[in-house]
C-alpha positions in Angstrom: 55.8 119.9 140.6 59.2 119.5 141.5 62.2 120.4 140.3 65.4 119.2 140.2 68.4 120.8 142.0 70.9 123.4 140.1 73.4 121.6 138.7 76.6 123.5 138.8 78.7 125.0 136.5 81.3 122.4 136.0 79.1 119.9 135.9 77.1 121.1 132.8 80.3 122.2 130.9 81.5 118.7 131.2 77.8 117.4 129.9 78.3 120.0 127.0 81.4 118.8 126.2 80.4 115.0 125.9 77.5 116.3 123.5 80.3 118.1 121.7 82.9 115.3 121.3 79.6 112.8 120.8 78.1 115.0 117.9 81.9 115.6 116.4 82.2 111.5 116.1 78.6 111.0 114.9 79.5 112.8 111.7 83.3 110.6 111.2 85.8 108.8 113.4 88.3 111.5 114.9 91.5 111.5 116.5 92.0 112.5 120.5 93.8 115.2 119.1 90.8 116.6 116.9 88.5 116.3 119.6 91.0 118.1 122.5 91.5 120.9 119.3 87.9 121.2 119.0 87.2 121.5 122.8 90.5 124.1 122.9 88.5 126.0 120.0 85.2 126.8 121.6 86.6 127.4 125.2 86.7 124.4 127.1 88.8 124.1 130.4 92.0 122.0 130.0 90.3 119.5 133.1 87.1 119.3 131.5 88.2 118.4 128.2 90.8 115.8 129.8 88.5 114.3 131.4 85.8 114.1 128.2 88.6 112.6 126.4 89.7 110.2 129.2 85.9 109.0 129.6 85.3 108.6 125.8 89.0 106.8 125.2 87.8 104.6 128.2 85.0 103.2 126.7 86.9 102.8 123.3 85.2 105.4 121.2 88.5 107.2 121.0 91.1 104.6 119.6 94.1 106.4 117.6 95.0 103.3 116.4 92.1 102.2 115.2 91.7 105.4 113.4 95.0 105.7 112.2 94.4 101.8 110.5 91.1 102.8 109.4 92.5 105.7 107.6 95.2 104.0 106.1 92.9 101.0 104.5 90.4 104.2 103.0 93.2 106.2 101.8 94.9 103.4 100.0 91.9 102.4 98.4 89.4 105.1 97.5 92.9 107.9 97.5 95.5 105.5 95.8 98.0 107.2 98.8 101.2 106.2 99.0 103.0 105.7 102.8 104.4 108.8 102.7 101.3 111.0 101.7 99.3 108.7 104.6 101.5 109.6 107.1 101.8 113.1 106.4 97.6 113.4 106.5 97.7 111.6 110.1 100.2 113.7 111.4 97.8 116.6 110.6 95.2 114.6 112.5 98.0 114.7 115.2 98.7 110.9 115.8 101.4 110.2 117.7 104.6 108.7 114.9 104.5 105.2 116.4 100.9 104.7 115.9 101.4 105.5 112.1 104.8 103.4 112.0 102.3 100.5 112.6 99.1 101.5 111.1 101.9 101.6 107.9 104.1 98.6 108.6 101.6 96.5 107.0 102.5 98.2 104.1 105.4 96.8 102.1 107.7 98.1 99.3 106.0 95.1 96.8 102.1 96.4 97.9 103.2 100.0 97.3 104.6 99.2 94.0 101.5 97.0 93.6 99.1 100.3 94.1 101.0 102.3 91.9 100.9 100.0 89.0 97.2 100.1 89.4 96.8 103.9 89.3 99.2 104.1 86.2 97.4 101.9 84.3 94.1 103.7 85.0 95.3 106.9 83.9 97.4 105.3 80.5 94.0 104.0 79.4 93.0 107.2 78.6 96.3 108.5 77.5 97.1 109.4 73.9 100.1 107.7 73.0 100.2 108.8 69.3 103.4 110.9 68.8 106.1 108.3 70.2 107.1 111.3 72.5 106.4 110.0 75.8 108.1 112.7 78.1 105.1 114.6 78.7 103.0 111.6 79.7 106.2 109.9 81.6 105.9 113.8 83.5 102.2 113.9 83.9 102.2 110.1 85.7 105.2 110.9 87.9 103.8 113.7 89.2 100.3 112.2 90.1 102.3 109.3 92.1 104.7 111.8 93.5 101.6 114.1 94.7 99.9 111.3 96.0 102.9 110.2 98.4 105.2 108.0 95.9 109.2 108.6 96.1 110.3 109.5 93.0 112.7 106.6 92.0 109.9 103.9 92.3 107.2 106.7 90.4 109.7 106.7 87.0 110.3 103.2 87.4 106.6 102.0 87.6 105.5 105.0 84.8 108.3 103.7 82.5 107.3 99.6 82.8 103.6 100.6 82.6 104.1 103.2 79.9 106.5 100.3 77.9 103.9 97.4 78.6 100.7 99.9 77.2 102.8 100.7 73.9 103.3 96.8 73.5 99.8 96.0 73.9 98.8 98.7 71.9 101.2 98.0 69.2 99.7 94.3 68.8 
C-alpha cells in the first residue's frame, strides 16, 4: 500500500477554503464580499482567501454583477423593492456603488411608479373603505412603500390616485 506524500499546511487550508466558499454558493449566489467575510470569520489567511476568491471569480462563479442584477430582478418581484431599499440591501452584501448604479439603471422613474401601483392595489383590495376617512389607509400605504424603499412624494402620489380610482370603482 502506498501512501501519498504530506501535503502541507498551506496547501490544505487553501483546499478547505475552496470547500468553504464552494459549500457557501451551493446553498445561494454570494457576493466576493460574503465570501472574503466568511473566510475572515473562521480564520483564514488574508493570501489564502485572495487567492480562493481570485480562482473562484476566475472561473466566473463569483460575478458581483451578476449578483447584484440577479438580486435586483428577485427583489422587485417577489419583495416589491423600490431602488432605494435595493440598493441599501446590496450595499450590506458589500457591492461596490457602481455595480448597483447599473444593476439599477434599468430601473426608471415610470417602472418604479409602475411597481408601486401594483402593490397599492393589492393591499386596497382588502381595505375597508367604509367611513370616507381615508387618512389612516392613505398612512398605512405610504408607509408600506416608504419601508419598502419608495421616496415619499411619489408613495402619497400613487396611494392618493389608487386610493381615488378604488373609491370610483367601488362607488359604481
Amino acid at each position: 500500500m502506498t501512501s501519498s506524500p504530506p501535503q502541507s499546511t498551506s496547501e490544505t487550508r487553501e483546499e478547505q477554503a475552496h470547500a468553504l466558499c464552494l459549500r457557501l454558493l451551493t446553498v445561494r449566489p454570494r457576493t466576493r464580499s460574503e465570501l472574503a467575510g466568511q473566510m475572515v470569520k473562521r480564520g483564514y489567511p488574508d493570501e489564502v482567501a485572495a487567492n480562493e476568491l481570485d480562482r473562484l471569480a476566475a472561473v466566473g462563479l463569483i460575478d458581483d454583477a451578476d449578483f447584484a442584477e440577479q438580486w435586483v430582478r428577485s427583489r422587485r418581484a417577489r419583495a416589491g423593492k423600490g431602488k432605494r431599499a435595493l440598493a441599501a440591501e446590496l450595499r450590506t452584501k458589500g457591492v461596490d456603488d457602481e455595480v448597483i448604479a447599473a444593476a439599477l439603471d434599468d430601473i426608471d422613474a415610470g417602472a418604479e411608479r409602475q411597481r408601486a401601483e401594483e402593490l397599492v392595489q393589492q393591499k386596497l383590495r382588502r381595505e375597508k373603505l367604509d367611513d370616507g376617512d381615508d387618512t389612516k389607509v392613505m398612512r398605512r400605504l405610504v408607509g408600506m412603500l416608504a419601508r419598502r424603499g419608495y421616496n415619499q412624494s411619489m408613495a402619497v402620489a400613487v396611494v392618493r390616485d389608487e386610493l381615488a380610482g378604488e373609491r370610483e370603482r367601488r362607488r359604481v
